[in-house]
N, C-alpha and C positions, 0 to 999 in steps of 0.2 A: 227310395224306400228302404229302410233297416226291417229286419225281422228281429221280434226280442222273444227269448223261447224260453219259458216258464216252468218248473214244473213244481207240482204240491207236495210236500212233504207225504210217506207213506201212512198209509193208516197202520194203524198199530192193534194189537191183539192180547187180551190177559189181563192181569194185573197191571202190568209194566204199564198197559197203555192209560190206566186210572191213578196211575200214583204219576204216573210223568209230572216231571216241574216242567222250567222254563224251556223254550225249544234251543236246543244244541245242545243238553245235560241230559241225567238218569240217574237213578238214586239204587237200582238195583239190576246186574244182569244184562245181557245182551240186550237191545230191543230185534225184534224178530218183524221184518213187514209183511205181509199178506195182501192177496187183491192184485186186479191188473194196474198197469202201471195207469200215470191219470193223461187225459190226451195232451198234445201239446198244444197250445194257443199262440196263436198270432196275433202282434199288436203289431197293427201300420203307426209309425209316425211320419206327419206332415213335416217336411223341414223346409224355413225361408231362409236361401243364401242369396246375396248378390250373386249374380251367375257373370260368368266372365267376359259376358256382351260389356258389361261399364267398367272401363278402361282406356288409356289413353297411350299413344307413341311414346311421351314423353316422361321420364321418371319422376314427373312430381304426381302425375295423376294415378301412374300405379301405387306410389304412398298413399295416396288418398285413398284407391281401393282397400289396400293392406290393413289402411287404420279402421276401415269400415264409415268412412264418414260417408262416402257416396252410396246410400242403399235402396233396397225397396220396400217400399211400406206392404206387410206382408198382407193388414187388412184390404189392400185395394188389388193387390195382384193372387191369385191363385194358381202356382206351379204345378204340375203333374209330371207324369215319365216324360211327357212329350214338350216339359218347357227349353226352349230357345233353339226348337227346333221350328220349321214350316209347316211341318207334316204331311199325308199326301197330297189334300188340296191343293196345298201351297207351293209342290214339287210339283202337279202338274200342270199350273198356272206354269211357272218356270222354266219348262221342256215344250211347252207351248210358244214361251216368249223367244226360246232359244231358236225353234225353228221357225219361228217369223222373220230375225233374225239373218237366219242361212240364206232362207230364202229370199230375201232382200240386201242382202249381204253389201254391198257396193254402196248404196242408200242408208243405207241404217248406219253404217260406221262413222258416219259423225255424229249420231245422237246416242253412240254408247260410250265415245271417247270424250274424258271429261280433263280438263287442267285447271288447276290451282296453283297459286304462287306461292314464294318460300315464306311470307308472312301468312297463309290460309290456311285452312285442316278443310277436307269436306269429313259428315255424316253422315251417312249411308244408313238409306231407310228401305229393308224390303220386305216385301208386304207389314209393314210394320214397325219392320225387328232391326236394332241397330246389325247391320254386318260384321262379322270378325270383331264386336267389340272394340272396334277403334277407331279410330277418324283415318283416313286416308290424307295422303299427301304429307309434301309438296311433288309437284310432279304430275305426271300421266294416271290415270283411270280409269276402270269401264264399270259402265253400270248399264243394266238390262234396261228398256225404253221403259217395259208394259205394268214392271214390279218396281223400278226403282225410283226411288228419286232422295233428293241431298239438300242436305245442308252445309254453305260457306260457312266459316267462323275464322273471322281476321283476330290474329294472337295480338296486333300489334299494340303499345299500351295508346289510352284513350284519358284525354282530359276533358274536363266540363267545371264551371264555375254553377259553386253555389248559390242560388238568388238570395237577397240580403233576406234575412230572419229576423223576425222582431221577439226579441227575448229579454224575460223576466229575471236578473241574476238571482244570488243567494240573496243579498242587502237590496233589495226591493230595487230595483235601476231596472227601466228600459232601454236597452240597448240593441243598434241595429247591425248584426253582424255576416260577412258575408266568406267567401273561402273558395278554396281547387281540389279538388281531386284529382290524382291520377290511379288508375287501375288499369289491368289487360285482364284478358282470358287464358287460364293456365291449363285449362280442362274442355276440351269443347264437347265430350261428351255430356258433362254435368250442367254447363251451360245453354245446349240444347233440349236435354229430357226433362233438367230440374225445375226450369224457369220458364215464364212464357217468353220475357223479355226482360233478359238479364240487365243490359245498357240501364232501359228505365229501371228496372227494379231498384237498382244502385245508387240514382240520381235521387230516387223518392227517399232511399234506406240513408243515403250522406243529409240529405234534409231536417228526418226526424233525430241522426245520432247527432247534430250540430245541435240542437233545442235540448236534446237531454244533456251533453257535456255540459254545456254552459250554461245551463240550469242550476247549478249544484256549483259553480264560483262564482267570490266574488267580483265587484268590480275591479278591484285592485289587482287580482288574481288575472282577471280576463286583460288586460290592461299590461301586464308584467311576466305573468309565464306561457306566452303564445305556443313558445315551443313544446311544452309538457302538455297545453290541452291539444295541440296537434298529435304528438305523439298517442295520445292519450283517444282521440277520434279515429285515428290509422288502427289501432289495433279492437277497436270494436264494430270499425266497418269488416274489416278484415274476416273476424272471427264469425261477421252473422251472415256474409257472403262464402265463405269457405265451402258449403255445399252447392253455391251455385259454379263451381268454377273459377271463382274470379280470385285474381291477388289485388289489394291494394296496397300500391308504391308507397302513395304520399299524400298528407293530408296538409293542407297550407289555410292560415287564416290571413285574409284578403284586409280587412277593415273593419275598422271596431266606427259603428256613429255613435256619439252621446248627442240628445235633444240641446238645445241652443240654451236654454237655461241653467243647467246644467254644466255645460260649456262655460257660462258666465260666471257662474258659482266656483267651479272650481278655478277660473283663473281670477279671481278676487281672491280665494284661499290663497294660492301660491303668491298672490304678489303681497300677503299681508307678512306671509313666511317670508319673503326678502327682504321686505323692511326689517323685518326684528329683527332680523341675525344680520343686518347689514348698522340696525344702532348700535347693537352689542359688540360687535367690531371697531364701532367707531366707539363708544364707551371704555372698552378694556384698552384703546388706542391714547386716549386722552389720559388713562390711569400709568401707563406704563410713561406716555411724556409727563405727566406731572412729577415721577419719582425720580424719573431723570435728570428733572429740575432740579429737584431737592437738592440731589447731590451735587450737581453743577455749583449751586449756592454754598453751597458745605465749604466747596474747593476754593470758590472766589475769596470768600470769606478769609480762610486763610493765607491766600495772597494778593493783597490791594492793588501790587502792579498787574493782576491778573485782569483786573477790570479795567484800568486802562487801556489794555491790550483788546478789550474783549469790543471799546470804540472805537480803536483805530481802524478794527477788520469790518464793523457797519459800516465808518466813513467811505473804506475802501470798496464795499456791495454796494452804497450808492449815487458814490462818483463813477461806477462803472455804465452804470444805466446811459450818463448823459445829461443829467436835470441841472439845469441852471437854477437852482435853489438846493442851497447844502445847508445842512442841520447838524449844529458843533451841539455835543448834549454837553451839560452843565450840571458838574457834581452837587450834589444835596449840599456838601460838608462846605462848599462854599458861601453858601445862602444862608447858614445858620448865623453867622454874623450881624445879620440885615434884619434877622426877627427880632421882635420885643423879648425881652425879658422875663418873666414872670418871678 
C-alpha cells in the first residue's frame, strides 16, 4: 500500500483573493492565507505485481520474469498485505503438520524426502502457493506430507510428428502436408501454472500454425522454400508458446502429397518442357553443322585435290569396319562426257 498525501491550496482573503488569475501567479501584493490548515487524505492504491513466487533456477526464466512476460492477470487474482504469504490458518496447519511429523519421525522421513534427476525440476505446491518461487532440483528435497505436494517437469527436449494436413494453398492446390517438432521446457514454473497441459497445448498450437503458414504460399513456394516456411513456423510457435514455458528448437516439413492428378499434370508439363528444349538443341545443333558445311565447301572448292583426299579417308572408315563390299565414289566430272548434248 502507498500513502499519497494531498493537500488544497489556502483559501485566500481580500481583494487579492477576487482578482487572483491562474493558480501559481498574482497580479498584486503578497497573497496572505487564512483558516486551518485542510486535512490530509489518504488515497490507497491497489498495485498488481508478479510477486516473486514465478521464477525459475535457471536464467532464462528470470529474463522471462524481468521482461514481465510471465504475469498475473490482475482481474482474476486479488492481492492484499497478506499476498504470498499463508497466514495464520495456513501457519497453523504447518506447525501441526510439523508436529505429526516429530512424532512420527522414523516413519514419516520417507514421505517427506523427495528426489528428482538432473533432467527434472519439481514444483512445489503448499497449501496452494508455489514455494520459494522456484522449482526445486535436481537432487534431494523435503516437502511436508499434509500441505504439500509437486509437480515433476522433465526439461528434456520432446519430439512429436505432425498428422498430415489437408491444406488449401494461395493458387487454389490441395495439398497434403505433414512435419516434426522439436520443443522442451525452459520454465517449469510457467509450464505448470500457465497451461493445463503444455505437451498437448503445443501439439494442437503446431497443427493450427502448420494450416495458417501454408495458407498464405504458393504451390511453388511450398514446393521450393521448405526451409524459410520452417523457419518461418519455428518462430510463431515459439512466440505464442513463450508464456507457457516452452522453447521451440525446430520446426521440420516431413512431406508435401499432391492428389494423383495433379501428379499427372505436372509430369506431362515437364516432360512437354524436355522436348522443347531438347528440339531446340538439336535445331540450333543442325544450324551450327550446316555453317560448318558451308565453309568446309568454301575450302574444298578451292582445292580439288582436297576432295580427293576427302575419299580416300571414307574409303579408309569403311575398309576399317570389315565389309566385303567396297564402294569406289565416282566423280560427276567424269560422267559429263556420257550425257547428251543439248
Amino acid at each position: 500500500m502507498t500513502q499519497q498525501v494531498s493537500r488544497s491550496p489556502p483559501r485566500l482573503r481580500g481583494e487579492a483573493a477576487r482578482r487572483r488569475g491562474p493558480v501559481g501567479t498574482r497580479e498584486d501584493g503578497p497573497l496572505v492565507a487564512s483558516g486551518p490548515a485542510p486535512p490530509i487524505r489518504h488515497t490507497h492504491t491497489q498495485r498488481y505485481t508478479c510477486s516473486p513466487m514465478i521464477s525459475t533456477t535457471s536464467s532464462s526464466t528470470a529474463d522471462m520474469v524481468t521482461q514481465g512476460k510471465l504475469e498475473i492477470n490482475p482481474m482474476d487474482v486479488v492481492e492484499d498485505k497478506t499476498s504470498g504469504r499463508l497466514g495464520c490458518f495456513g501457519w497453523i496447519l504447518v506447525v501441526i503438520s510439523l508436529l505429526f511429523i516429530g512424532a512420527t519421525f522414523p516413519f514419516t522421513l520417507f514421505m517427506c524426502v523427495k528426489i528428482v534427476k538432473e533432467y527434472e525440476r519439481a514444483v512445489i505446491f503448499r497449501l496452494g502457493r508455489i514455494v520459494d518461487g522456484k522449482a526445486k532440483g535436481p537432487g534431494l528435497f523435503i516437502v511436508i506430507p499434509c500441505t504439500d505436494n509437486f509437480v515433476k517437469v522433465d526439461l528434456r527436449t520432446v519430439s512429436f510428428d505432425i498428422p498430415p494436413q489437408e491444406i488449401l494453398t494461395k493458387d487454389s492446390v490441395t495439398v497434403c502436408v505433414d512435419g516434426v517438432v522439436y520443443f522442451r521446457i525452459q520454465c517449469p514454473i510457467s509450464s505448470v501454472a500457465n497451461v493445463t497441459n503444455a505437451h498437448s497445448s503445443t501439439r494442437l498450437l503446431a497443427q493450427t500454425t502448420l494450416r495458417n503458414v501454408l495458407g498464405t504460399k504458393n504451390l511453388a513456394e511450398l514446393l521450393s522454400d521448405r526451409e524459410g516456411i520452417s523457419l518461418s513456423m519455428q518462430e510463431s510457435l515459439d512466440e505464442a508458446t513463450d508464456a507457457w514455458g516452452i522453447k521451440v528448437e525446430r520446426v521440420e516439413i516431413k512431406d508435401v502429397k499432391l492428389p494423383q492428378q495433379l501428379q499427372r499434370a505436372m509430369a506431362a508439363e515437364a516432360e512437354a518442357s524436355r522436348e522443347a528444349r531438347a528440339k531446340i538443341i538439336a535445331a540450333e545443333g543442325e544450324m551450327k553443322a550446316s555453317r560448318a558445311l558451308k565453309e568446309a565447301s568454301l575450302v574444298i572448292a578451292e582445292a580439288p585435290s582436297a576432295l580427293q583426299l576427302r575419299y580416300l579417308q571414307t574409303l579408309n572408315s569403311i575398309a576399317a569396319e570389315k565389309n566385303s563390299t567396297i564402294i569406289f565414289p565416282l566423280p560427276i566430272d567424269m560422267l559429263q562426257s556420257f550425257l547428251p548434248r543439248k
